[in-house]
N, C-alpha and C positions, 0 to 999 in steps of 0.2 A: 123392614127395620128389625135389628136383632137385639134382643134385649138378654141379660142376664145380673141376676141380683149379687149386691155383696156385702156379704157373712160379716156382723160388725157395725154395718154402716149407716145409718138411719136417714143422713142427706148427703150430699157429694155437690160441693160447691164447682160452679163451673169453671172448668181451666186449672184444677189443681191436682188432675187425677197423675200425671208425668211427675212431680215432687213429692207428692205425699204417698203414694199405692205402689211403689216399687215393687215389696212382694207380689202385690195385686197383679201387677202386668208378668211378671217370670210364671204365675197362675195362669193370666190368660193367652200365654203361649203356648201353655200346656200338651195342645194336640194337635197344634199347628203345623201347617206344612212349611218348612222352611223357601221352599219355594214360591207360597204365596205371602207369607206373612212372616216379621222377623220384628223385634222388638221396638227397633226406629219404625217401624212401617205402620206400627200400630199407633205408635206415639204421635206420629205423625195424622192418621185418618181418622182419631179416633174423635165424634163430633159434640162436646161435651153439651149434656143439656141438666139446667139445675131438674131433678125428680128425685121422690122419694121411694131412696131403695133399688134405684137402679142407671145404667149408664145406657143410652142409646148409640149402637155403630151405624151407620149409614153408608150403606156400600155406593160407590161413584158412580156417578150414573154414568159420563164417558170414560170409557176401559183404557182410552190411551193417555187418561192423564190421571184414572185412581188408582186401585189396590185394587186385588181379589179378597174379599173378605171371606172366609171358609166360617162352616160352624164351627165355635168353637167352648170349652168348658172351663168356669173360671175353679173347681175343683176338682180335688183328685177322687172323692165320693160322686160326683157328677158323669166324671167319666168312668167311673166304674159300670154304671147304669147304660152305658154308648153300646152301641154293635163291636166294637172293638175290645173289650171287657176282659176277654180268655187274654188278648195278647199285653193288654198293658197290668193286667194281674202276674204274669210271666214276667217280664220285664220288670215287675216291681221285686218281685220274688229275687230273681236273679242277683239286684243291686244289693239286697239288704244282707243274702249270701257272701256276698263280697265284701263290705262291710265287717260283718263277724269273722270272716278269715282273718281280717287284716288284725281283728279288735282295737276298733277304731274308739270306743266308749269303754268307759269302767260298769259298774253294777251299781243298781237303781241305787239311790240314795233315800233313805230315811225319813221323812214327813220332817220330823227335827232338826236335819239335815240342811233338807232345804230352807225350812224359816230361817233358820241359822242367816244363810243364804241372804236373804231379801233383806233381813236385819241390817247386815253388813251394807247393804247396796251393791252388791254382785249381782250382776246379768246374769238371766237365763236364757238364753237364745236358742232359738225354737230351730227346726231344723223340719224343713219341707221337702215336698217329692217334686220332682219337676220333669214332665212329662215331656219327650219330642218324639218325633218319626223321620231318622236320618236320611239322607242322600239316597242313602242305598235301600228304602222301606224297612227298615229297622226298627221296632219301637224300641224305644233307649228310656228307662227311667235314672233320675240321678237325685241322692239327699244332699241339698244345698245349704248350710247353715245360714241364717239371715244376717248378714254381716254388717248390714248399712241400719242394723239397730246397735253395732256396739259404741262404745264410748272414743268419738273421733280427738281425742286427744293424745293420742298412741303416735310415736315421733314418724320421719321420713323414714329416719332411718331403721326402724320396729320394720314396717313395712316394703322399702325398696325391692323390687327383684327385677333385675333387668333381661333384655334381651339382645338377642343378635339383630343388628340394624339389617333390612333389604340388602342394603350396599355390598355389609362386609359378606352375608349368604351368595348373593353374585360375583363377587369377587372368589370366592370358593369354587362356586363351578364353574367360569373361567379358568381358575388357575388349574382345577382339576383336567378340563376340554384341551388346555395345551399341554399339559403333561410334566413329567419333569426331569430334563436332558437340559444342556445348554442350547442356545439359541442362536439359528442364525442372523436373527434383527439384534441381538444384546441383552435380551432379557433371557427368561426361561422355558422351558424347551424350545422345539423346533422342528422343521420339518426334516432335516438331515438327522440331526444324533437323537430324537424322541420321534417316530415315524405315531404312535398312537398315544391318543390320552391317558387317563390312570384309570384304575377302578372306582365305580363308584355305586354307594350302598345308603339306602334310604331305610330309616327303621323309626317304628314309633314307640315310645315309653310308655304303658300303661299303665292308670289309677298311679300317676304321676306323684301327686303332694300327697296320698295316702304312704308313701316310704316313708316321708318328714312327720318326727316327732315335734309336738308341741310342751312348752313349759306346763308346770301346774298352774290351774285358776280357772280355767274356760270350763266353765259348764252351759250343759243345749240342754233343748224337750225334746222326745222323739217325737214323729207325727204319730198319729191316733192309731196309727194299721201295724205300725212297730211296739207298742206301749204293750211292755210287762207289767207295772204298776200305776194304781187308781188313788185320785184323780190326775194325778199326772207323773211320768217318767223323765225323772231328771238322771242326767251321768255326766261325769268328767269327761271331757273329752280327750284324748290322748293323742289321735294323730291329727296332721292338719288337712281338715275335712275344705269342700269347694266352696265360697263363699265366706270364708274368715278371712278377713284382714290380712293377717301375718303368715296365711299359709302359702301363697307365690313364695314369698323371700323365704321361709320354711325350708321348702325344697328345691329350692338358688343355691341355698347354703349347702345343703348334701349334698346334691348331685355335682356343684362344683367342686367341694372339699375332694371328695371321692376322686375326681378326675386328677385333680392337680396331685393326690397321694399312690396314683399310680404311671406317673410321669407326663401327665398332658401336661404343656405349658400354654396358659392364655394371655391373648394378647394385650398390652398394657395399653391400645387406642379402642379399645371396642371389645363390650362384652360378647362372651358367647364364642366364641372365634380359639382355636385351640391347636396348635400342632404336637408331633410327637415326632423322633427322630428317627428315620426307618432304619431296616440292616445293613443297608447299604452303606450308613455313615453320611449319605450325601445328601437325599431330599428328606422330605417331611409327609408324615401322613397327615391329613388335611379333616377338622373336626370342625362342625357348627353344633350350636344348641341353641332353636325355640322352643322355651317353653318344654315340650317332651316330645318335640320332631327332630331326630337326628340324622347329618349328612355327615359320610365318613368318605372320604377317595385316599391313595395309596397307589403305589407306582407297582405294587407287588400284590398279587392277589391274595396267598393264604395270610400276608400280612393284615391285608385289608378285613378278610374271612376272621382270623384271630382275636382283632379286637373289636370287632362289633359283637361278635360274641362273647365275649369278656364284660363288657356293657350291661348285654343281655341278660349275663349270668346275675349280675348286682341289683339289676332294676327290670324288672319283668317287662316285657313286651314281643314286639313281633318285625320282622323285617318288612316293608312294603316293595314288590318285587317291581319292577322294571317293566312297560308292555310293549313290546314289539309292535311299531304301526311303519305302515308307509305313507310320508305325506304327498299327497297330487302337488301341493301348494310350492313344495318344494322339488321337483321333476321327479317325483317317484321313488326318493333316495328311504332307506330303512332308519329306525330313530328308534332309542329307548324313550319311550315316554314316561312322566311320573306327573303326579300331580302334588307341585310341593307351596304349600301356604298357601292355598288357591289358585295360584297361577301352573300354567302350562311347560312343563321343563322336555323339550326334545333333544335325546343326547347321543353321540354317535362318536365311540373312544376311536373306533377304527380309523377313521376319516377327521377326527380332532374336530367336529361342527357341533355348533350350541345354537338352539332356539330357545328363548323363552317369550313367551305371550300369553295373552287370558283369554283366547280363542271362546272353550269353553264359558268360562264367568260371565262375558261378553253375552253371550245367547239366551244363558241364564235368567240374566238381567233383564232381559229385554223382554223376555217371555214370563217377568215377574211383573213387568208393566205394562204390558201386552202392544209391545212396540215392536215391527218387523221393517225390512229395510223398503225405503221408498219405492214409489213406480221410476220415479228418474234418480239414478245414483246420486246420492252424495257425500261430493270427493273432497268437501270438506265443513269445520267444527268450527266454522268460526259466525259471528253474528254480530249484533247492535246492541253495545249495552246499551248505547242511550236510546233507543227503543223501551227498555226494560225500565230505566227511571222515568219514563214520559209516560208509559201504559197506566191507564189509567180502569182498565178492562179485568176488573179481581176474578180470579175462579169461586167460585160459590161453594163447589163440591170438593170431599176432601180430597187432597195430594198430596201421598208421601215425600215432600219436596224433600226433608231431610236424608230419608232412605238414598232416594235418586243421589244426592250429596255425597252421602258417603259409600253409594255402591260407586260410584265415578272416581273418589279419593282413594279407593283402593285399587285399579286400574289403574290408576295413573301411576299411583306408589311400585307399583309390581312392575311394570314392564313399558307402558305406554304414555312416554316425556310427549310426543305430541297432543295432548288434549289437556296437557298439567295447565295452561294458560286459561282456557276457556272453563276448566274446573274453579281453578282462582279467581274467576269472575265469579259463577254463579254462587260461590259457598261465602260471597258475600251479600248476595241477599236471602241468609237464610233466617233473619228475626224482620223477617216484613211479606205482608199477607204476600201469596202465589197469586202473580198475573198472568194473565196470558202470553204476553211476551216469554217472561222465564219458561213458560210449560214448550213452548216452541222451539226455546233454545235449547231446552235441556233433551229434548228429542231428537232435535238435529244432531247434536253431539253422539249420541247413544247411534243413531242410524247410519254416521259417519261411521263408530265403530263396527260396524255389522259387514259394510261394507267392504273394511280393512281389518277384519278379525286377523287377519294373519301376520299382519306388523307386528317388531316387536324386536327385541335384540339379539345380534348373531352375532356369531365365533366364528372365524375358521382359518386357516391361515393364509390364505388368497384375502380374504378381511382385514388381517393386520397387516396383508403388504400392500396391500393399496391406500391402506389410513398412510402409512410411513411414507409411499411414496409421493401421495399426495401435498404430507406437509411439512417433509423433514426437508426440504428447499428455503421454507420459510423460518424454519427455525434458528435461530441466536445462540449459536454453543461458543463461549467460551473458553468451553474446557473441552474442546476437538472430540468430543462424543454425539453417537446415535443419538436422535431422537429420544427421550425418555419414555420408560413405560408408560405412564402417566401422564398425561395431557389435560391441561383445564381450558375451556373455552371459556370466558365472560364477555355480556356484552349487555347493554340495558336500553329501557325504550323511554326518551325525555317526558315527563308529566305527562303519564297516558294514564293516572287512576283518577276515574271523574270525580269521586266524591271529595278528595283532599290534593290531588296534582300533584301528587307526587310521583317519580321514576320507577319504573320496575327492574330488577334485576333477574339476567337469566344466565343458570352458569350448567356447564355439563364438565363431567369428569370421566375421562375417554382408559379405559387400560388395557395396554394392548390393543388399541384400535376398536376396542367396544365399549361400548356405553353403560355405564358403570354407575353413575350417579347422577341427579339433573334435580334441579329447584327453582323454580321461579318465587321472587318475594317482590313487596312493594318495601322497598328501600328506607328504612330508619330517620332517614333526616333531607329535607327538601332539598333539590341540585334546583339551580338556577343556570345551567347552562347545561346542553348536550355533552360537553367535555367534563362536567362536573358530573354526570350520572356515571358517564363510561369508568370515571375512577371511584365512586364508591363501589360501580359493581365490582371492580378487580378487587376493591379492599373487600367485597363479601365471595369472592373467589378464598381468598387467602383464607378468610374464617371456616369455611370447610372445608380447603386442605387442612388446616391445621387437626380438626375436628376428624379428621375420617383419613388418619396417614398412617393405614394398615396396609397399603398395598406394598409392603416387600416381606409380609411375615411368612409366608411360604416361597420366600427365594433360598435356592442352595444352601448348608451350613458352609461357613467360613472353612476354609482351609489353611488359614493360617493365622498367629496369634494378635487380634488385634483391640482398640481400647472398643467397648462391647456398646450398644446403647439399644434404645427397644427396637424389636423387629425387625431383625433380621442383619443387625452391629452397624447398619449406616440412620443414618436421619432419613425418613420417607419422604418430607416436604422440601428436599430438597433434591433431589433425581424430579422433576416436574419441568414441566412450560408452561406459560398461561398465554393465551392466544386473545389475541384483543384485536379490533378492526377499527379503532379510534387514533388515530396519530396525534391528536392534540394528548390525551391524556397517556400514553408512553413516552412521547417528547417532556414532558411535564416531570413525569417519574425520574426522568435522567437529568433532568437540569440543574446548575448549580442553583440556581435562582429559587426561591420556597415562598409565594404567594397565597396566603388562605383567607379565606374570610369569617369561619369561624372558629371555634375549638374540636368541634364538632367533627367539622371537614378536614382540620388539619391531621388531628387521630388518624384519621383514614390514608391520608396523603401520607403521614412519615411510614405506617403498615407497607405501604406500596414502594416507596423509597424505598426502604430497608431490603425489597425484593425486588427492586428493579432489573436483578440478571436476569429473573426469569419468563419477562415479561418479551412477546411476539406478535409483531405488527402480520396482522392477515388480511388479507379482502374483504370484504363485506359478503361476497360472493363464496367463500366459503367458511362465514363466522357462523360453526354450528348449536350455537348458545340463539340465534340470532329469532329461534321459533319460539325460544323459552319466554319472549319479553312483549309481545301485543297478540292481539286477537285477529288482526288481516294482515295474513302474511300467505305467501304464495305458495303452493302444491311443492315446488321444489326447495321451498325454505323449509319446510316441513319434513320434506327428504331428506334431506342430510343431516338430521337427527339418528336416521337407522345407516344411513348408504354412506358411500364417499362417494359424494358427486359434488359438484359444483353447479351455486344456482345460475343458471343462466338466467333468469330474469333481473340480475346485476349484471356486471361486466364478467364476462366469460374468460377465462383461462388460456389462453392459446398455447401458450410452450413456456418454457423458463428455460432461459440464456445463462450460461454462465459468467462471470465478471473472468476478465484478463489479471494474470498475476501482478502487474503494478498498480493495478485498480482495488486489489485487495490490501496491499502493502502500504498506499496512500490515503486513501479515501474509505478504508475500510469495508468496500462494498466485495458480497457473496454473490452476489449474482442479478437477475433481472428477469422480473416477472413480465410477460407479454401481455397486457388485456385490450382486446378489441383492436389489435396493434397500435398499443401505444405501449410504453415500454415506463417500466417501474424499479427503481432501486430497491434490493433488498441489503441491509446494513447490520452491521452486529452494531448492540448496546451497551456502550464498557462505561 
């Protein structure tokens, strides 16, 4: 058992140390490896017992379902005393230099000063050291201001600073991996007039929110090892230091102001997301911004070279270079690798291929909870949740259930739509003691991934002509056009959530033939019928088109004069298809007749009405939303989340017949789908 005291505290009632000791825990990560130990992971194992003076950890006695608990020191005087002392004395040195460069604080203030201070009822917010050892053995110290003591009545909008969503960063290196020529499918580039993708350039912003000046009125304490003046070192604060409040939006506001004052234009569906007009007149340089991780592509090189240095020159940092690997996984072919937000970017301009996956994270993970892949594979993530309501079998010992939670929420988020289902299961029993059921299922899933580290979504354009040719047979045009870039599948599973019976929704959003966006949710208002799910999920289709209809902001500029609207002078939500494998609820969409039973459902129903053109009767055999909505679904329903395949464990594919021209002319029929030889109408919806 590991014990260590804390400074202040005379009892520590049990169960309250997660609410009340926030600083307390950023202390006790102090020297931790992030590999074994991370801030959920502690929150999680940590096993509270009422003592005075002190907190007992109790490391798990089985490894495959605890933590690793490392020594560790809940002060920065404690770990001065460690074998490591010369290096986090360095490290501390290092940051406080940086710091005074920046002058980030004013000059001590006055004993008078300060009461002045306290009279008023102004905070002084203390300002701490907080010790890690990065990725790369790095000891890193950083001064955090204690933020979560100031005065939480400061507006949304004091605070706001938003980011670039997953989506619209993948949509960027997509639109980067195809290039930008015109197309032979109808969108942009191609494999005829753009033979390679763009450039593309990864760089990161350093001591980010140290650029962003703050208003007058914040005053901090230095910590004890910084302190010019006794008994205590107060200063104004001047820049926005890590841990205030209003310092994210701070440096929101500069570094976008800045952007937009030297011609970026962002996009008006999504923060963070940015083009510029190249020399050419005709494409766009391609810009994201998380936070202080920037991706830049450009169809021209010194173009591309120019203004990531022009960036550089504004906001100090460094370029992160590209590594040359060859994947076996992929027959041996060369890849730029990066590693961007945590996840796995494989990129290859020559040849137009995109890989992204959390290969790495995956291993990480697994070797954080000391889980390795089975003796017999397994090929797949799915289990019993009513196992997990029934188990009646508690674990005893602690388990990071939440860590596991949200190391899986972000997997999923990054790259891996096939586990988003069995995620949405477990991260609902996460306020109820760990059973053993959950500890089994949450390892299956993890061991699943170990197996299929390599899944994950690809580019290339053999990729988007087999998505096109797969489904532009099925598709409903109207207006005698390709396939659109843009493809939404929905499709939902009838009262499959046990605890309340309600429907699940699963939707994926395909561009260009790759997978782009995907969500499974349990559905806002109860369906009483199969046909009654299938149409709220179309109406929770429509809600993030609406929500995420950035995908034409890097198409070609107009070449000629027309009435303008965001991104890119057409409506985004309208170039789509939405693909549905329910015939009652598309037949429903188009009828004159208007049936609902509540206010509720009818909401939903006129949503879908109002978009009936864009709505595409498909198979079930190839409805690729169809993985997003239960827990037992088949190795090849899971497939076709990444491939264009067709599940044959439905009715199989055989050919597609075309319809005779007075069968088009009368009967409005396109053609005819063959399944299992039986033969199927395919029909436009007017």
């Amino acid at each position: 058992m590991i014990k260590f005291s804390i400074s202040g505290k005379k009892r520590v009632a049990k169960g309250t140390v997660v609410a009340n000791y926030v600083p307390m825990l950023f202390s006790i990560c102090a020297i931790c490896k992030p590999s074994f130990i991370t801030m959920a992971t502690l929150a999680d194992s940590l096993d509270m017992q009422a003592s005075s003076g002190s907190i007992a950890v109790s490391p798990a006695e089985d490894e495959s379902i605890g933590v690793e608990i490392m020594e560790i020191y809940l002060t920065v005087a404690s770990a001065m005393k460690g074998k490591d002392a010369d290096l986090w004395i360095t490290a501390i040195d290092k940051e406080k230099v940086k710091l005074l460069s920046y002058e980030v604080w004013g000059k001590p203030l006055e004993d008078a000063e300060i009461r002045k201070l306290r009279r008023s009822g102004t905070k002084i917010l203390p300002i701490v050291i907080i010790l890690d050892i990065k990725r790369s053995g790095v000891y890193k110290a950083r001064a955090v201001v204690l933020g979560n003591l100031q005065d939480r009545s400061t507006s949304e909008q004091e605070t706001y600073a938003p980011v670039i969503s997953l989506a619209a960063q993948r949509y960027t290196l997509i639109s980067c991996v195809v290039g930008s020529g015109p197309c032979e499918f109808g969108g942009v580039g191609g494999i005829e007039e753009s033979q390679v993708g763009d450039h593309l350039r990864f760089f990161d912003l350093t001591n980010a929110f140290l650029n962003a000046f703050l208003e007058a009125g914040t005053f901090v304490r230095l910590p004890k090892l910084w302190q010019e003046a006794y008994p205590e070192d107060v200063r104004e604060l001047k820049r926005a230091l890590y841990g205030l409040r209003v310092s994210p939006r701070a440096w929101w506001l500069l570094v976008r102001g800045w952007l937009l004052s030297v011609g970026w234009e962002e996009s008006e569906h999504t923060e963070g997301l940015y083009r510029k007009l190249s020399k050419d007149g005709k494409t766009y340089l391609k810009l994201t911004l998380y936070v202080d991780d920037c991706l830049l592509g450009g169809k021209h090189l010194e173009e591309v070279e120019m203004h990531m240095q022009e960036i550089l020159g504004r906001f100090p940092g460094k370029e992160i270079k590209g590594e040359p690997v060859k994947l076996e996984s992929e027959g041996g072919k060369e890849f730029l690798y990066f590693d961007v937000l945590g996840c796995d970017v494989y990129y290859s301009r020559e040849r137009r291929e995109l890989l992204i996956c959390s290969q790495k994270y995956i291993r990480k993970t697994c070797a954080k909870f000391g889980w390795t892949k089975a003796e017999k594979p397994v090929l797949s993530p799915s289990f019993d949740e009513a196992g997990i309501v029934s188990s009646t079998k508690i674990v005893e010992e602690p388990v990071a259930w939440r860590s596991m939670v949200g190391a899986l929420g972000w997997i999923v988020s990054t790259s891996r739509a096939d586990v988003a289902v069995p995620h949405a299961v477990l991260s609902r029993y996460s306020n109820v003691p760990v059973n053993r059921a959950m500890v089994r299922a949450m390892r299956k899933v993890f061991q699943y991934l170990l197996e299929t580290e390599w899944a994950g979504i690809r580019y290339s354009p053999a990729h988007e002509q087999e998505f096109r040719e797969l489904y532009e047979p099925l598709f409903v045009n109207i207006k005698n056009r390709p396939l659109p870039d843009r493809v939404f599948f929905g499709d939902a599973s009838f009262a499959n959530v046990l605890k309340c019976m309600r429907s699940t929704s699963g939707i994926c959003l395909y561009y260009r033939g790759c997978l782009l966006l995907w969500k499974t949710l349990v559905q806002s208002i109860r369906a009483y019928s199969t046909a009654q799910s299938e149409f709220v999920a179309i109406s929770d289709v429509l809600i993030v088109s609406e929500t995420n209809a950035f995908t034409t902001f890097y198409d070609p500029a107009p070449v000629s004069l027309i009435e303008p609207t965001a991104d890119g002078f057409i409506d985004p939500t309208s170039e789509e298809a939405i693909f549905s494998d329910n015939t009652a609820a598309v037949q429903i969409a188009t009828s004159p007749e208007l049936k609902t039973k509540s206010r509720h459902y009818a909401m939903r129903l006129w949503r879908v009405r109002d978009n009936a053109e864009k709505l595409v009767w498909c198979p079930t055999g190839m409805m690729k939303a169809d993985g997003m909505t239960k827990l037992a679904i088949s190795p090849a329903q899971r497939r076709m989340l990444f491939h264009n395949v067709v599940n044959t464990s439905s009715k199989k594919v055989d050919d597609v017949e075309p319809a005779s021209e007075e069968e088009e002319e009368t009967e409005n029929v396109v053609g005819y789908l063959l399944l299992n030889n039986e033969k199927y109408a395919v029909t436009f919806l007017s």
